[in-house]
Structures are given as structure tokens and as C-alpha cells.
C-alpha positions as CSV (number, residue, x, y, z in Angstrom):
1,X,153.2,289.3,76.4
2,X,154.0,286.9,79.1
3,X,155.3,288.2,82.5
4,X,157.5,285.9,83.2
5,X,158.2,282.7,81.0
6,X,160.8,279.9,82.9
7,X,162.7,277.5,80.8
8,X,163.5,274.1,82.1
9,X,160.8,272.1,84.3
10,X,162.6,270.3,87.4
11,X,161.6,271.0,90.9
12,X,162.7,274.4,91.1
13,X,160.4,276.3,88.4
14,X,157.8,273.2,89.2
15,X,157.3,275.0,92.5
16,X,157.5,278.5,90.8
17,X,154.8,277.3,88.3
18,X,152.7,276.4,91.3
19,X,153.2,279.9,93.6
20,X,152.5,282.0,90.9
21,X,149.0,279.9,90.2
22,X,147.1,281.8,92.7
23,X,148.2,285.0,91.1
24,X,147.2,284.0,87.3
25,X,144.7,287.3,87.3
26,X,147.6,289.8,88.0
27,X,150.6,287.7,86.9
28,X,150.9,286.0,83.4
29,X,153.3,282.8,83.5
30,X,154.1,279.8,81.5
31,X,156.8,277.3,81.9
32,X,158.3,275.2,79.0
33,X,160.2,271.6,79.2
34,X,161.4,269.6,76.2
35,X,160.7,266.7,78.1
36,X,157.4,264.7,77.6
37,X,156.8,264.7,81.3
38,X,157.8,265.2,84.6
39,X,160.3,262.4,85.9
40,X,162.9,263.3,88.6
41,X,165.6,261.2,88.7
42,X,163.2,257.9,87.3
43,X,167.3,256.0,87.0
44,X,167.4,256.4,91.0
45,X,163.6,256.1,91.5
46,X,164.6,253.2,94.1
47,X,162.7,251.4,96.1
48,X,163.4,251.8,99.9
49,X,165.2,255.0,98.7
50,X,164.2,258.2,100.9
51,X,164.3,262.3,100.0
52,X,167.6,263.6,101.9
53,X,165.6,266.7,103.1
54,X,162.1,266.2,105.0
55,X,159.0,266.3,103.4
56,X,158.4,270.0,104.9
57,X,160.7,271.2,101.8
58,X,158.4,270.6,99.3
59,X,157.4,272.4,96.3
60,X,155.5,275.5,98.3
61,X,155.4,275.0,102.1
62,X,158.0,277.2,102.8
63,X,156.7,280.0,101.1
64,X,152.8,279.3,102.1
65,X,152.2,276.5,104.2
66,X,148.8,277.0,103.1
67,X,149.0,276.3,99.5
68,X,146.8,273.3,97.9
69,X,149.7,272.4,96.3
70,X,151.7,271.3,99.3
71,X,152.7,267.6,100.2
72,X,150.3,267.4,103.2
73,X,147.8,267.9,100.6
74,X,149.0,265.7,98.4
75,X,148.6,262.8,100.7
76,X,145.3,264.0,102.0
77,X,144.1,263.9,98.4
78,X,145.5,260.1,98.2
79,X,143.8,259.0,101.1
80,X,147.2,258.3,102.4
81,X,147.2,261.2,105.7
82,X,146.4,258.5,108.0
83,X,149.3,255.9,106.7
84,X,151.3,259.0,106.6
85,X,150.8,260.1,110.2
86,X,151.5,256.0,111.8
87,X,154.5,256.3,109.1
88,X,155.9,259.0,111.5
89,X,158.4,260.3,110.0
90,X,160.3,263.6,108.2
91,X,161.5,261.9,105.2
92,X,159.5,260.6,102.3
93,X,160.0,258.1,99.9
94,X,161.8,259.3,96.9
95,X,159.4,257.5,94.7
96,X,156.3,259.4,96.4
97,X,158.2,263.0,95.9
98,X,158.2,262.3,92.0
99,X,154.5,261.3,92.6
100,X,153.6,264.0,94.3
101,X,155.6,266.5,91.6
102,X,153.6,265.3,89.1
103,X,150.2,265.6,90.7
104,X,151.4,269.3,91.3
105,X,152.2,269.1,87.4
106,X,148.5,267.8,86.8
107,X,146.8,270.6,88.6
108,X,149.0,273.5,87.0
109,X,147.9,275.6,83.7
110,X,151.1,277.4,83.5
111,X,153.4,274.4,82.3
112,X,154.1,272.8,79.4
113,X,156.0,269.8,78.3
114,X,157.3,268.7,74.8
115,X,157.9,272.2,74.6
116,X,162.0,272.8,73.5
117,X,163.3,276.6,74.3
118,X,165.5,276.5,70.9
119,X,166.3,280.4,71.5
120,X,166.2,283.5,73.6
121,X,167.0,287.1,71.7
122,X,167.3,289.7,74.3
123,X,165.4,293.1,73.1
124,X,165.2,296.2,74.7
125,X,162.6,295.6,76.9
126,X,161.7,291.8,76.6
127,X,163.1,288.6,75.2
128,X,161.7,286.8,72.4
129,X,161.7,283.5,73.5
130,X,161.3,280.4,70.5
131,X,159.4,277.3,71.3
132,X,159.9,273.9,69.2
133,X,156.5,272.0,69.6
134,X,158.3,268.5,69.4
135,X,154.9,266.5,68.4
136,X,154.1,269.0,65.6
137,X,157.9,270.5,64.9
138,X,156.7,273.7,64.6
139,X,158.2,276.9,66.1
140,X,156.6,280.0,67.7
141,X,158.0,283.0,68.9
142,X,156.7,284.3,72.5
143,X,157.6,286.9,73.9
144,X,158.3,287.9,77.4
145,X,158.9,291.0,80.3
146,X,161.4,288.7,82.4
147,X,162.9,285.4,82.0
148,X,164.2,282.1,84.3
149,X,166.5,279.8,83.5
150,X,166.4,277.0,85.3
151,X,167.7,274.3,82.8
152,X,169.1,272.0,85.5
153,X,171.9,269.5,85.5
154,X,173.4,266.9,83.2
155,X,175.8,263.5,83.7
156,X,179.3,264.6,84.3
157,X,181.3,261.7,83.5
158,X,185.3,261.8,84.3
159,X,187.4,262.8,81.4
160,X,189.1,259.4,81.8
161,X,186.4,257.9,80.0
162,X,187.8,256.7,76.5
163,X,185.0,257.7,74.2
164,X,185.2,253.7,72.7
165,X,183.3,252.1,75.9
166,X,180.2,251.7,75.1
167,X,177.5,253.8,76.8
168,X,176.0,250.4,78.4
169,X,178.9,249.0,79.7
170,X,179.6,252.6,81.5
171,X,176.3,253.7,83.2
172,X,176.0,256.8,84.7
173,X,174.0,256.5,88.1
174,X,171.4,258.2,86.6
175,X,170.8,255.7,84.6
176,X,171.2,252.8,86.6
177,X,167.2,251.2,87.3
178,X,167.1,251.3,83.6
179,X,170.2,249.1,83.0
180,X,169.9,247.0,86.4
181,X,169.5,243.9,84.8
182,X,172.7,243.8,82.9
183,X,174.6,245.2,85.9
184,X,173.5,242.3,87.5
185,X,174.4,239.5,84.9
186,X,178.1,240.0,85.0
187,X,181.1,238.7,87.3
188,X,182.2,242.1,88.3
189,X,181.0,245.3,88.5
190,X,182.9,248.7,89.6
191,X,181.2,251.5,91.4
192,X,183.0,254.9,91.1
193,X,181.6,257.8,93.5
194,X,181.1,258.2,97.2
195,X,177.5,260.1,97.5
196,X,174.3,258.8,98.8
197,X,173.5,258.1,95.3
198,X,176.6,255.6,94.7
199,X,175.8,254.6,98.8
200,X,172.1,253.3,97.4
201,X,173.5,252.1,94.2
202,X,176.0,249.6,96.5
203,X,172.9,248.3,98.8
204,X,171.0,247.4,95.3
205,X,173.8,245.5,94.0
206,X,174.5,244.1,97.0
207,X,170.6,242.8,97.6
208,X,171.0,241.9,93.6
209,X,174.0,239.6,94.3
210,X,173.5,235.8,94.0
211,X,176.1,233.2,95.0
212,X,178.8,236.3,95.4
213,X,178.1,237.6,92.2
214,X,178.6,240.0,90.7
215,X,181.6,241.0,92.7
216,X,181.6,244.7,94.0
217,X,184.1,247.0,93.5
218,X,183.3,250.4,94.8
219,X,186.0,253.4,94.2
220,X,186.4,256.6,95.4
221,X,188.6,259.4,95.1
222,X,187.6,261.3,98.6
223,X,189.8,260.5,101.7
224,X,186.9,258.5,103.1
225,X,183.0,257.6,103.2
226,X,181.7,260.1,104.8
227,X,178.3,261.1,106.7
228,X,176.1,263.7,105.6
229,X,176.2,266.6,107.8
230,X,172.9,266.4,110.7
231,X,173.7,268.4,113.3
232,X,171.3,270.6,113.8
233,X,173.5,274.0,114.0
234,X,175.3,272.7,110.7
235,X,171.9,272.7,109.5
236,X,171.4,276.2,109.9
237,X,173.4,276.8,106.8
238,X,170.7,275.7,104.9
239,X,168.5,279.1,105.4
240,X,168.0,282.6,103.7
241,X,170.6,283.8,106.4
242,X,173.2,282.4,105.4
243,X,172.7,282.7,101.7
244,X,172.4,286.6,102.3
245,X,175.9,286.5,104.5
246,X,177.6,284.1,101.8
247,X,176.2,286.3,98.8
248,X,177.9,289.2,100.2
249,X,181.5,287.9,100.8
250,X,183.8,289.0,98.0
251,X,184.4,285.7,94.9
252,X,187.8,284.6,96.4
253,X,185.5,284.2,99.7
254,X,182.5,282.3,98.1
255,X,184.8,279.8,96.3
256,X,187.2,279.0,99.1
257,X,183.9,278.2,100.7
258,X,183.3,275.2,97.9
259,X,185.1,272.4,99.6
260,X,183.3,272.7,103.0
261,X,179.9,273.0,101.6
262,X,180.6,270.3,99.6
263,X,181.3,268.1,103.0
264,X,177.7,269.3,103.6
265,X,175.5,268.7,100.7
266,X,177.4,265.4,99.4
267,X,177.9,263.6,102.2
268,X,175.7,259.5,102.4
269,X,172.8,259.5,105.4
270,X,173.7,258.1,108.5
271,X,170.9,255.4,108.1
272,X,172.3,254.3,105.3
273,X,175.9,253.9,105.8
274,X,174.4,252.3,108.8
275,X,172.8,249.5,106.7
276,X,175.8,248.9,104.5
277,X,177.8,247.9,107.1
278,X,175.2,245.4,109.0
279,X,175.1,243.9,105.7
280,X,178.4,243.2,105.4
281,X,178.9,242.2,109.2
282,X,176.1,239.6,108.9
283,X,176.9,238.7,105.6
284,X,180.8,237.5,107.2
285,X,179.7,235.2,110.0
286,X,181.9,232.3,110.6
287,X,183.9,233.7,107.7
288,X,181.7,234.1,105.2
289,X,182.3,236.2,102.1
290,X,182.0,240.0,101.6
291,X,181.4,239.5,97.8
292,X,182.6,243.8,97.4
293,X,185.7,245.5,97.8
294,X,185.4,249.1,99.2
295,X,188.7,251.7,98.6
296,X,188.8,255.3,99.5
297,X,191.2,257.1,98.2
298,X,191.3,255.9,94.3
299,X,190.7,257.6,91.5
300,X,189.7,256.6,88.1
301,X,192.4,257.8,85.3
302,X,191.7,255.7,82.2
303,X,188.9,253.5,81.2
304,X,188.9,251.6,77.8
305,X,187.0,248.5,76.1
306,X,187.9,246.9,72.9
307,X,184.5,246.4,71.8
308,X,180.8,246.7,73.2
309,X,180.3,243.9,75.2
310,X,184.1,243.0,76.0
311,X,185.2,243.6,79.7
312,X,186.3,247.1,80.6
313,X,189.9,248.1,81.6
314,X,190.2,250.6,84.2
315,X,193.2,252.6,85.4
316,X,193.2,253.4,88.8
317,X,195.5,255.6,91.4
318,X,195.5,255.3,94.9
319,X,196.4,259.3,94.9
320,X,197.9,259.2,98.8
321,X,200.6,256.4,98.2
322,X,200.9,257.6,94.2
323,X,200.7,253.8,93.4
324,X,198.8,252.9,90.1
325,X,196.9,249.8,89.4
326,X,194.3,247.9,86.9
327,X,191.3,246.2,87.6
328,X,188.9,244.2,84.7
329,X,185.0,244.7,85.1
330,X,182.4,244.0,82.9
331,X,180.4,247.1,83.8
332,X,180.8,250.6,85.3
333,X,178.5,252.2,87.4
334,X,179.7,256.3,87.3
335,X,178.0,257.7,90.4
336,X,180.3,261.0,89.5
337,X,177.1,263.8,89.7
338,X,176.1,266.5,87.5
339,X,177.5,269.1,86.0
340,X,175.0,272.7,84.8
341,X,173.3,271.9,81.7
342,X,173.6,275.0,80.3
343,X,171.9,275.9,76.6
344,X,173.5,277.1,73.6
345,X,171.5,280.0,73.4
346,X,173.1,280.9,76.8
347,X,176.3,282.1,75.4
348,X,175.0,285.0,73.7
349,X,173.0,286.4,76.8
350,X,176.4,285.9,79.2
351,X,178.2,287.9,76.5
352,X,176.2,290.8,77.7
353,X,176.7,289.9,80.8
354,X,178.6,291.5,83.5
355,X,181.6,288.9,85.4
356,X,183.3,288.8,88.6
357,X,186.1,287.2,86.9
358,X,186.6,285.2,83.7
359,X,184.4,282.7,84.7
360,X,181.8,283.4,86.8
361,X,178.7,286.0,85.8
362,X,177.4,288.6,88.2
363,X,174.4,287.3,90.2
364,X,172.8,289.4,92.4
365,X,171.3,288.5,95.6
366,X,167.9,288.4,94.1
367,X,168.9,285.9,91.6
368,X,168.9,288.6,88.4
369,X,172.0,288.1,85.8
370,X,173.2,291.5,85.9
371,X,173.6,292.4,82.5
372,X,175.3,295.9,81.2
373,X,173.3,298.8,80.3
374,X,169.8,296.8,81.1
375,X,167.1,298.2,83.2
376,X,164.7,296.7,85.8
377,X,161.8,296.1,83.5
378,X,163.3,293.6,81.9
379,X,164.9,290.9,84.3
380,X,167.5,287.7,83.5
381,X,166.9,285.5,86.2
382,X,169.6,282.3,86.4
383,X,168.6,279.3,88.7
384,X,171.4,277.3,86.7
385,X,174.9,277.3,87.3
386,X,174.7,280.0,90.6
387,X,176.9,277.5,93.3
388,X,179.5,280.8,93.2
389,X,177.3,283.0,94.0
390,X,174.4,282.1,96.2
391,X,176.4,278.6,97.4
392,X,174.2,276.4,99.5
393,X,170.8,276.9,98.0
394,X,172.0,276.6,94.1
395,X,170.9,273.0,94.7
396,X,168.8,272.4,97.6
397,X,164.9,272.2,97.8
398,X,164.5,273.4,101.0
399,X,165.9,277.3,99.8
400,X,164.5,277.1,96.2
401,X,161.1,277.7,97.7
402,X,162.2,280.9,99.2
403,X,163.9,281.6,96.3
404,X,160.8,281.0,94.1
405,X,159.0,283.6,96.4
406,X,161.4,286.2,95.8
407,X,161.0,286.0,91.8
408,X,157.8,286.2,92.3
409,X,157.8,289.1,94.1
410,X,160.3,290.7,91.7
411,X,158.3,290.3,88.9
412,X,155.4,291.2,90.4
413,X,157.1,294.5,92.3
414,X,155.0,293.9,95.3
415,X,155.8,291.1,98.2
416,X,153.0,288.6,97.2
417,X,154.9,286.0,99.6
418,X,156.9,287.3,102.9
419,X,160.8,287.4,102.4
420,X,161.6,286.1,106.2
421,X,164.9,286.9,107.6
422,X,166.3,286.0,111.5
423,X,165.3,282.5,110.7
424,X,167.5,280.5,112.9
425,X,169.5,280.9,116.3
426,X,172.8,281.7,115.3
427,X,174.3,284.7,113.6
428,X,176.9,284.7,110.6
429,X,179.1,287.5,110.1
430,X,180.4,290.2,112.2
431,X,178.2,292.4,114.5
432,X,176.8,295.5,112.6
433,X,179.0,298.5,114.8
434,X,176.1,300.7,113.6
């Protein structure tokens, strides 16, 4: 029996795979993906495209700065710590973090991939967990003490979308380097989002254009394109401090908080806005054309095609002045996020689970599903779907290294990694009167 198996390989359990390595003697682990290897992102794998955290946030540095599986490493092993170094700066190439995930991948005996989690049945005191080998299509039954689920995210795409346009004449971001080509070929293409993702998107196309065309049309339904938050007391939010403050506020509290942390984690890199703009301005001497249209404030309500290939209808609202309008592409780039991808074997754990309301399970600070009449030697850990209860690190790489630790620890019952605390310079919450 395993003491911990994780489902779902992104990132997150990546870097838990990789802390609990050094522990294989004392600590039994294995990690399963459906996938048939690592890729993160590989549809916004562009080039030119940077990490929006520095490359100290890696898969283990926060945790143990001494691990062999940290990027510093990674580049040392490449021969590349000397480019690095004259490269001289915090962020990395997104291309080089999926490189450097998957030479973590390489080194690790506790994952596996093409490896489908098809069910979890809870028992007393373990789950049985059942893996579909996808090469071989057979199914085994493992069990295990404690469980992860860390199944990630999938496409959201608006409800607008009539189910009739075809899937490659509306692209979802995450597909975009794949389809590139045919974005490309047409007269007019319509961006909807407002994140660095659709920021990046709107640079390619605009590099891609020839003789103005495609024309740009890029849509968005927030007030404004705005910059990612990098001040360096705003900053602060992203730290075990703050989780622990946000964690305890009471569920009215945490999800008023949604909007603002938002602002923070979805906002486009100054760099990069900054580029957009000298593009254009250059691109307009002595009254050149733009070649795009940029519109804050829209938002997409209908979308329909009358067959795959044909130009796609859009409805649009400018939501401020309540005035509707058309527009006629020939493709649709939805830079619209993610959404948790949560399992279908989920839905009979959360029954057992207890909620703060109808909607949102109990997660306590240590990440454990708290689940009714269930004791501590068998734990439900949820990395999926937690923005309501631990906020700012649900998503962000930086804080799932910390949060890796303290699984580990759990699991372990003994603090294999520290748990750090006082971590920045300001304080969040009242003064303890004690």
C-alpha cells in the first residue's frame, strides 16, 4: 500500500513527485497522468513568451533550495549557467520552464504517464484507487493511505458559444500555436479575453500580419486593459501569510475577496503591454494603418456559423452604454481561461464531504477535504478547485511549493521540510490582544 498516490501530473504534484524523492526509503509515492507526457501549456509555448513569476518559483526551491531538482540545476546540467547568468534576469522563457519540467519528469521514479485514474472508492482506512493503462487497456486496483487530487484545469469557453461553430473556427487560446496557420490565412480574426495570455496571442498575430491582414479585432468584457499587479507590497500577497490570514476569514469574507485577487493574478505584464503599444505607434507613422481594433468593455453574447469553414457571426454588447452590435470573422481566438477540471469519480467523495455552503467543500488550512466521520489516517487532499478557500495560492507556483511541503509533512507526520511563517514585512489582520 502506497502512502500517498496523487492524481493528475501538472506542476503542482510535478514538484510533489520531486520533494518526496529524497524520502522514497520512508515514504512510498506514485503519481498517475492520463497524458502521454508532460506538456504545459505546448498551445502557448511561444516564442519570446516569458514565466509571469521568476525562475526562483520553480518546482522545489522554495521548499529546499538545495534540491537537484531545482532550475539552477537545471541549467547547470545544460551547460547553459553561464548564458543564464549574462541573461540576467528573474524571468525565464516559458518554453525553458516546460523543458526544465520535464527533465524533473526524466529523473523522477514516482510518476507515471498514460496512466488514467478511472476511479477512487473511499474505504475505511484507504482508497482504492483504479488505474487504466491506456497502451495495454488494462485496469489495476492500488491502493492507498492518503490521496491528492490535483487534476488541474480545462478550456472554459463562454456559454455564448452556439455548439454549430466548428471547433477550428473557435480556438480556445490554449490551442492557438497548433492552429496558427489558419488564424493567419483569413481577413479577420477576433480575439476575446484581456489576460497576458490573449496580450501574447495579439503580438503573434500582429508579427503574423501581412499587408494588414488579417485584421485584429480584440474584445474584452473588463472595463480596461490592465497591468499585472508589481508592486512589491502587493506582492506580499503571494506568501504563506497571507494564505493563513485569508484561510481563516469566514466564506462571505474569502469570496468578496475574488474580484480583487483577480485584479492581481490576471492582470498583462507591464513589458508587454509596453510592446503592444510601440507597435502600434510605429506601425501609424505618417498615417499608416493600425491593421487591429482594440474595445474594452464588450462582451461576447452569441456566436454562430452556418457551416465549418463559413465566416462566424458574433454578437457583441458594449455592457456600459447597453448598445448591441455584430461583427463577421473568419476565426475566433477565446482567450476566456480555465475552469477546474474536476473527475467524475469526484462526486461521490464530495458527497461525503463536509460544505461551507451549497457549493463550496470544507478545506482546511492544510489542504485536507474534510470529510464526515473520517479520521487522520486516511487523508483527502484537494489541489483542484480550492480558489474559496486558500485564494491566492489555488493557482500560483510560487505557494504550491510550500504547499507541496506541507503534504509532505502531513503524510509523513513529521516536518521533513520547514513550514516558514513571518515571511514578509507587513502584517495582515488585527493585532493578537493576547
Amino acid at each position: 500500500m502506497y502512502d500517498l498516490i496523487g492524481v493528475g501530473v501538472g506542476p503542482f504534484h510535478l514538484g510533489m513527485a520531486a520533494l518526496a524523492a529524497p524520502y522514497s526509503d520512508s515514504l512510498d509515492t506514485v503519481f498517475f497522468d492520463e497524458n502521454d507526457e508532460f506538456e504545459w501549456h505546448p498551445g502557448m509555448l511561444l516564442e519570446g513568451s516569458d514565466l509571469q513569476v521568476p525562475f526562483i518559483a520553480d518546482l522545489v526551491t522554495f521548499a529546499d533550495p538545495t534540491s537537484p531538482y531545482s532550475f539552477l540545476n537545471y541549467v547547470h546540467k545544460q551547460n547553459r549557467l553561464y548564458q543564464f547568468y549574462f541573461f540576467n534576469r528573474f524571468d525565464i522563457p516559458r518554453r525553458e520552464y516546460n523543458a526544465y519540467a520535464r527533465w524533473v519528469k526524466d529523473q523522477l521514479g514516482n510518476v507515471r504517464f498514460g496512466k488514467r485514474v478511472t476511479d477512487v472508492v473511499m474505504k475505511d482506512d484507504h482508497f482504492e484507487v483504479h488505474v487504466l493503462d491506456k497502451k495495454s487497456s488494462e485496469t489495476d486496483v492500488v491502493l492507498t493511505r492518503h490521496l491528492s487530487m490535483g487534476t488541474g484545469t480545462k478550456p472554459m469557453v463562454p456559454g455564448a458559444m452556439d455548439k454549430d461553430v466548428h471547433e477550428h473556427d473557435a480556438i480556445h487560446s490554449s490551442r492557438f500555436l497548433q492552429e496558427k496557420d489558419q488564424i493567419l490565412s483569413g481577413d479577420h480574426v477576433a480575439l476575446i479575453g484581456s489576460g497576458q495570455s490573449a496580450a501574447e496571442i495579439f503580438i503573434e498575430l500582429m508579427h503574423g500580419q501581412q499587408d494588414g491582414k488579417p485584421h485584429i479585432s480584440w474584445y474584452t468584457r473588463s472595463s480596461g486593459f490592465f497591468q499585472l499587479e508589481a508592486g512589491k507590497l502587493g506582492l506580499e500577497l503571494f506568501s504563506p501569510d497571507y494564505v493563513d490570514y485569508f484561510h481563516n476569514l469566514p466564506l462571505d469574507k474569502r469570496l468578496s475577496e475574488g474580484p480583487m485577487l483577480t485584479r492581481i493574478r490576471n492582470g498583462v505584464e507591464e513589458a508587454t503591454l509596453h510592446e503592444i503599444y510601440e507597435t502600434l505607434y510605429h506601425r501609424t507613422v505618417d498615417g499608416g494603418e493600425s491593421g487591429v481594433t482594440i474595445q474594452s468593455r464588450v462582451e461576447l453574447t452569441g456566436m454562430s456559423q452556418s457551416k465549418k469553414g463559413a465566416p462566424v457571426s458574433l454578437e457583441l454588447n458594449e455592457w456600459q452604454e447597453e448598445q448591441a452590435f455584430q461583427s463577421t470573422v473568419d476565426k475566433v481566438i477565446l482567450a476566456t481561461g480555465y475552469r477546474p477540471d474536476l473527475p467524475g469519480w469526484f462526486g461521490d467523495i464530495a458527497k461525503q464531504a463536509e460544505f461551507e455552503d451549497d457549493d463550496h467543500p470544507s478545506v482546511d488550512r492544510n489542504y485536507r477535504l474534510t470529510i464526515k466521520d473520517r479520521g487522520a489516517e486516511s487523508r483527502f487532499y484537494l489541489l483542484t478547485d480550492i480558489l474559496h478557500s486558500h485564494g491566492i495560492s489555488a493557482t500560483n507556483l510560487q505557494l504550491a511549493v510550500m504547499r507541496n511541503a506541507m503534504i509532505i509533512n502531513d503524510v509523513s507526520g513529521r516536518e521533513l521540510y520547514p513550514e516558514q511563517r513571518n515571511t514578509v514585512f507587513q502584517q495582515f489582520g488585527a493585532p493578537d490582544k493576547s
